[in-house]
C-alpha positions in Angstrom: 0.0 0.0 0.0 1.4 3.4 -0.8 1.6 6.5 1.3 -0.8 8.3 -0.4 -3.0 5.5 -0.1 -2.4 5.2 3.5 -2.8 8.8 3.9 -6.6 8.1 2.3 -7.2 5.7 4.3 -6.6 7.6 7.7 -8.8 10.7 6.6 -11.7 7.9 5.6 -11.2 6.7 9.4 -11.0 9.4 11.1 -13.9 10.8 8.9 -16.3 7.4 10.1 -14.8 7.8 13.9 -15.9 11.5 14.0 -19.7 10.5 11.9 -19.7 7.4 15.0 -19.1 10.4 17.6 -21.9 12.4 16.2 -24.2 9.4 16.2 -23.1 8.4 19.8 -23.8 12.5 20.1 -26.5 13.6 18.2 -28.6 15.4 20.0 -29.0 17.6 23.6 -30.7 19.6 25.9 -30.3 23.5 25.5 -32.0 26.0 27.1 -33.0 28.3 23.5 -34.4 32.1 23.9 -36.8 32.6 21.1 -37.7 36.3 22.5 -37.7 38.0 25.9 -38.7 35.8 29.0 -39.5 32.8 26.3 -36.8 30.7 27.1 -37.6 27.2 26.5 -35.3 24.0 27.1 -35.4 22.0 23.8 -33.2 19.2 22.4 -30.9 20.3 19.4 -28.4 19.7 17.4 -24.8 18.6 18.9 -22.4 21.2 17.3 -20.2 19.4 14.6 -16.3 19.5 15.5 -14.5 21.3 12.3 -10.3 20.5 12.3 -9.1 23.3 14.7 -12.2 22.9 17.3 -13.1 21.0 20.3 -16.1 20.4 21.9 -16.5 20.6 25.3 -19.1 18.9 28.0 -20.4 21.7 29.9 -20.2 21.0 33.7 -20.7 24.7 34.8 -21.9 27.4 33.4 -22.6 31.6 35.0 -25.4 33.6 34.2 -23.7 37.0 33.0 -25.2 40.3 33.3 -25.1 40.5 29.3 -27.2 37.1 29.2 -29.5 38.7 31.6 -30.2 41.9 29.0 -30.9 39.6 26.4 -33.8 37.6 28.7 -35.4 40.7 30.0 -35.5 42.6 26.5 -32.9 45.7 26.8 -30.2 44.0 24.4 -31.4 43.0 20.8 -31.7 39.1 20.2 -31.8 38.0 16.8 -33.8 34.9 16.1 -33.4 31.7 18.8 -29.9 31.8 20.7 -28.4 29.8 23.3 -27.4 31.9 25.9 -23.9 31.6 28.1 -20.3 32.3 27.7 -19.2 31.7 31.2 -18.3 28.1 30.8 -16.0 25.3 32.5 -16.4 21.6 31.0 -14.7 18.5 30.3 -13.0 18.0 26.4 -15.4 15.2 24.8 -14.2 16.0 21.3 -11.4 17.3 19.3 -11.0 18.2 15.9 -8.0 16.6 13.2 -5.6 19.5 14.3 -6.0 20.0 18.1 -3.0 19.3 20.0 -3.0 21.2 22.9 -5.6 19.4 24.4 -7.1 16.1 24.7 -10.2 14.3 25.3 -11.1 14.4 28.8 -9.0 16.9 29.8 -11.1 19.9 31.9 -10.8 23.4 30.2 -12.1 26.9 31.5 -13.1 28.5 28.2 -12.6 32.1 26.7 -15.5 33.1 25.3 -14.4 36.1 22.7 -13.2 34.5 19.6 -11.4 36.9 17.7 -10.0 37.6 14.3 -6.0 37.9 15.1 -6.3 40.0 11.8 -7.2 43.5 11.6 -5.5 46.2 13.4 -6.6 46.0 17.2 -5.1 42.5 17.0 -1.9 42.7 15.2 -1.6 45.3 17.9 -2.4 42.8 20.7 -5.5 44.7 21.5 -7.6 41.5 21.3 -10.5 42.8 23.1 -11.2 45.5 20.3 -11.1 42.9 17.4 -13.3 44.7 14.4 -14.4 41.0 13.7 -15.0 39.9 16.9 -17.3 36.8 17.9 -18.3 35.4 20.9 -20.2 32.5 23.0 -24.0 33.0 23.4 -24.1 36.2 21.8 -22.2 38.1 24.0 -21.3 41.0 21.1 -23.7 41.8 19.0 -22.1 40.8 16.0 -22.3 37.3 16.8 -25.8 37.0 17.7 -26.0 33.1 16.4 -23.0 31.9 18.1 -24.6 29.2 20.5 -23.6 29.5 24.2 -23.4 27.2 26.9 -26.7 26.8 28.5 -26.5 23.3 26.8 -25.5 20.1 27.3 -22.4 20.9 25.3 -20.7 23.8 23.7 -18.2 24.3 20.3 -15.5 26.4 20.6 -11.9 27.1 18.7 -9.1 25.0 20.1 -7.4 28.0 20.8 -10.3 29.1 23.4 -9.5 26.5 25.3 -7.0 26.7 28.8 -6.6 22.9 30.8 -7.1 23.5 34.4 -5.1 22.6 36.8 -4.8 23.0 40.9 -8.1 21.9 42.9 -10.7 24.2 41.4 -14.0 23.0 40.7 -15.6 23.5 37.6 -18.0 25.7 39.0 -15.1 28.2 40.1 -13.2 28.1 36.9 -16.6 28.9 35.0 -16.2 32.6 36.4 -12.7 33.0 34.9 -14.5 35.2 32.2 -15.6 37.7 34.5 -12.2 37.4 36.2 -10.4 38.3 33.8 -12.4 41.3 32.8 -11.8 42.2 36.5 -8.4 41.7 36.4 -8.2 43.8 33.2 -9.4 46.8 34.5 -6.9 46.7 37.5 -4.3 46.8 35.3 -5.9 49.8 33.6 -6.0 51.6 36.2 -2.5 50.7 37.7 -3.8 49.7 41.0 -0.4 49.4 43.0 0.6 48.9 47.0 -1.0 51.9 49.0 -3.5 53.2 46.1 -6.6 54.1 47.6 -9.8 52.6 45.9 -13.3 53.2 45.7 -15.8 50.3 44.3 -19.2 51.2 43.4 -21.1 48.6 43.4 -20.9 45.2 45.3 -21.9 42.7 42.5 -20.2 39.4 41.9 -17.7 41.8 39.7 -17.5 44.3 42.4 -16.2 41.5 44.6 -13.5 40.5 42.7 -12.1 43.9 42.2 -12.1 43.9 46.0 -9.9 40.6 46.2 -7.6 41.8 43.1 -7.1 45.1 44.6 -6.4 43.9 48.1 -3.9 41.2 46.5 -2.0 44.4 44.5 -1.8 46.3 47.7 -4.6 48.6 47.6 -5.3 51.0 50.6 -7.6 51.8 51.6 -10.4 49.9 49.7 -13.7 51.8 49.8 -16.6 50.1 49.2 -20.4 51.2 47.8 -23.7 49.0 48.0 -27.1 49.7 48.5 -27.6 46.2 49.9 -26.8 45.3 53.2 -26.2 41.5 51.7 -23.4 42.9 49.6 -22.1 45.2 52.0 -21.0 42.4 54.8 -19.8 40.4 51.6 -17.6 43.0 50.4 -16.4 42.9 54.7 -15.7 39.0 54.0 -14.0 39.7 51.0 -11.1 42.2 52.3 -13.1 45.5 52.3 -11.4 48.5 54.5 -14.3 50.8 54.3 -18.3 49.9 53.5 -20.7 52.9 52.9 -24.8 52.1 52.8 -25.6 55.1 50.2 -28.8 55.0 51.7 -28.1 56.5 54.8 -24.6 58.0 54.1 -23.2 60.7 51.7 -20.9 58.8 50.0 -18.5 61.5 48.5 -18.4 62.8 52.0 -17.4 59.5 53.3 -14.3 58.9 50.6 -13.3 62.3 51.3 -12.9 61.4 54.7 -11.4 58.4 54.3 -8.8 59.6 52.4 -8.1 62.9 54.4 -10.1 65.3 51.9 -8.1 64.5 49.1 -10.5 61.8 47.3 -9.5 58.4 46.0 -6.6 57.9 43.6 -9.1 55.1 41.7 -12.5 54.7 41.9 -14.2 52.0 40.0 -18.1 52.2 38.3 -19.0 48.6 38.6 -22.7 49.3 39.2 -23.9 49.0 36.2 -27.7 49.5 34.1 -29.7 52.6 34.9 -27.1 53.5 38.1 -24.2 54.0 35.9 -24.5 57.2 34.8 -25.4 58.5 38.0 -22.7 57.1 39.9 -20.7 58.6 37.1 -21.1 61.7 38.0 -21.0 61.0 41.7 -17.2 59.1 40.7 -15.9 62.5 39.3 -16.3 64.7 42.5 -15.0 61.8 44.5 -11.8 60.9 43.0 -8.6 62.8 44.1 -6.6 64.9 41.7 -4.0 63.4 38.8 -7.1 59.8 39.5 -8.4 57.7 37.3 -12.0 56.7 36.9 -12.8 53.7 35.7 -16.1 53.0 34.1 -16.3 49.2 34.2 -20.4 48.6 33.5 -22.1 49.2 31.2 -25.1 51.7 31.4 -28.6 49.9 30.0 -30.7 51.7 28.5 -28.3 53.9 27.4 -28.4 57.3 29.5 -26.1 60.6 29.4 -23.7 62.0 32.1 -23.6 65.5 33.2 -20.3 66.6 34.3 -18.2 70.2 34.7 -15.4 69.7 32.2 -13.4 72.3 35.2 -13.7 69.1 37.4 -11.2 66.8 34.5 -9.3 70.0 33.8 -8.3 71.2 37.3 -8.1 67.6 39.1 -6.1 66.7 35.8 -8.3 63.5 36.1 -8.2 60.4 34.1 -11.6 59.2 33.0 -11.5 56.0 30.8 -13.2 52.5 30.6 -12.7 49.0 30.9 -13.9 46.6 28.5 -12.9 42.5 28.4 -9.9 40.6 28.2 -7.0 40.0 26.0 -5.8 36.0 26.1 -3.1 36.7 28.4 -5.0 38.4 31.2 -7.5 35.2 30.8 -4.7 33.3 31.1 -3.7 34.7 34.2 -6.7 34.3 35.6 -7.2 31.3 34.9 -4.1 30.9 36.6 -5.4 32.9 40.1 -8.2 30.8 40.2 -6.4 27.3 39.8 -4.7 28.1 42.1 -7.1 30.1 44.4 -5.2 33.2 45.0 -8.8 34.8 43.9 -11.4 32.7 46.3 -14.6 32.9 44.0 -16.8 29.9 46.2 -18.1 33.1 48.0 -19.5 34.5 45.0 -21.5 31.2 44.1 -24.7 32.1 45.9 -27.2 29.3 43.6 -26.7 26.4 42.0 -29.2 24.9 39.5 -29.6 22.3 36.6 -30.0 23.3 33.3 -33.7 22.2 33.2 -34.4 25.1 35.7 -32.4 28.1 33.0 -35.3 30.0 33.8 -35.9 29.9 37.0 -32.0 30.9 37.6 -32.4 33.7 35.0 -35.6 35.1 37.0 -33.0 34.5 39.9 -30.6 36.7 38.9 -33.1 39.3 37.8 -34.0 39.7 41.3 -30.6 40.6 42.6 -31.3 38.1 46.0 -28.0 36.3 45.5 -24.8 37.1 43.8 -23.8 34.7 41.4 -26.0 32.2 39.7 -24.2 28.7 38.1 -26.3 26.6 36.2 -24.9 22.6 36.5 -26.1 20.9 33.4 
């Protein structure tokens, strides 16, 4: 038999193994949104594997804040989409050309898939991509991207980082939003003894608290209206806690910090707060600081600001938006190893078969963070 023949004969195996695997595979259960608050759980399709793709068993899975504007109507969906890009797993199939991981193997996944063409990336400004895609229609230009609220999920190889450490698979599933929160304290050059305001004690909130505490940030100023949130922004390494309700919050910072404001203060409230808190940000940050607007503001409102207040202060105002593949990697990294404890942020747990009792969940704002256990 000659090479060539041999060669033929490989791809025609390997061609019946992967047709066997989609037999064995066929079908699954998916929770599908066909328009706001219609989200049904319906058997579908197993994604087909192309040559540089894997697909992966979900084990855990995050409801995102993004998922949640798509359920409740304030993002655009177009046609039925599988929600979820927060996603841990187990490798159940690879494509001809995977190499860096195998089947079985567990895998945190990045959920941005992105071009590595146009400008932003050649540049190494991933998170910008012009082309970008992403799990469960997370950017609007992938609206038919399938997510992980399913039995399974396709993704590029390159998405793909093997865990290791003791981390459950429920913990790795947030090292999405980790690594967006990991992103934004490098933007804002968070350093030992930089004083730090956090609006906004959400599950992203939180992990800005840990991540700043870890760099050395003092003191660490913390904003909720919710009492809940308040005692676990305490837990999680919080100097100062300030109920908004009952206390004049730039007042407070401005005592805290001995009337000259915070060096960084951080907008992680996001929705119809955001814009407000905005504002509030700008009086409260020192001079020569950087606000960071992390969340996103839903529906989209102004700001009113004195342009004297940037000019005078000489203040920074900028925004954080995603990850690049190296930050994910590093936190993927922080959680393997748990130098960022996220089991405190985990406040529900439920199967797949309940997506829309979760969603309503997280609506609500009773817990914190909402994973979904196919």
């Amino acid at each position: 038999m000659t090479k060539h023949t041999l060669e033929i004969v490989k791809k025609h195996c390997c061609a019946q193994l992967r047709e066997e695997g989609e037999t064995r595979l066929s079908k699954m259960k998916a929770a599908v949104l066909h328009a706001p608050f219609d989200i049904r759980i319906e058997e579908v399709d197993v994604p087909r594997v192309g040559d540089r793709e894997i697909l992966v068993k979900v084990r855990a899975t995050a409801i995102c804040q993004t998922d949640l504007r798509k359920y409740i109507g304030t993002a655009e969906l177009t046609g039925p989409t599988v929600l979820g890009h927060e996603v841990a797993g187990e490798v159940a199939e690879v494509g001809e050309h995977v190499s860096h991981v195998k089947k079985g193997d567990r895998v945190t996944l990045d959920s941005f898939m992105y071009c590595y063409v146009c400008s932003h990336c050649r540049e190494g400004e991933y998170h910008l991509c012009s082309s970008m895609g992403s799990l469960g229609a997370a950017v609007a230009k992938s609206e038919k991207t399938q997510g992980s609220f399913a039995e399974y999920v396709k993704v590029g190889d390159l998405n793909a980082y093997p865990l290791s450490g003791d981390a459950s698979y429920e913990e790795a599933a947030l090292t999405e939003p980790l690594a967006a929160c990991l992103k934004s304290i490098i933007d804002t050059k968070i350093e030992m003894g930089t004083s730090v305001v956090v609006i906004g004690a959400g599950p992203m909130g939180l992990m800005q608290i840990q991540l700043a505490k870890a760099a050395g940030a003092h003191p660490i100023i913390v904003s909720d209206l919710t009492e809940q949130r308040r005692s676990k922004a305490r837990e999680l390494g919080a100097d100062v806690v300030i109920d908004p309700n009952n206390q004049d919050l730039i007042k407070e910072v401005l005592k805290e910090t001995g009337g000259k404001g915070a060096k960084v203060v951080m907008v992680s409230v996001g929705g119809r707060a955001e814009a407000a808190c905005t504002e509030q940000a700008i009086d409260m940050v020192s001079k020569r600081g950087m606000v960071n607007i992390f969340a996103g503001t839903w529906p989209k409102a102004g700001v009113t600001l004195d342009p004297n207040s940037i000019h005078y202060k000489e203040i920074s105002l900028g925004g954080s938006f995603g990850h690049t593949p190296s930050i994910f990697a590093k936190a993927a990294g922080l959680i393997s190893a748990r130098k960022v404890d996220v089991r405190p942020i985990i406040s529900h747990r439920l199967p797949l078969a309940e997506t829309k009792a979760a969603l309503e969940l997280a609506k609500s704002q009773k817990g914190l963070k909402v994973v979904m256990v196919p």
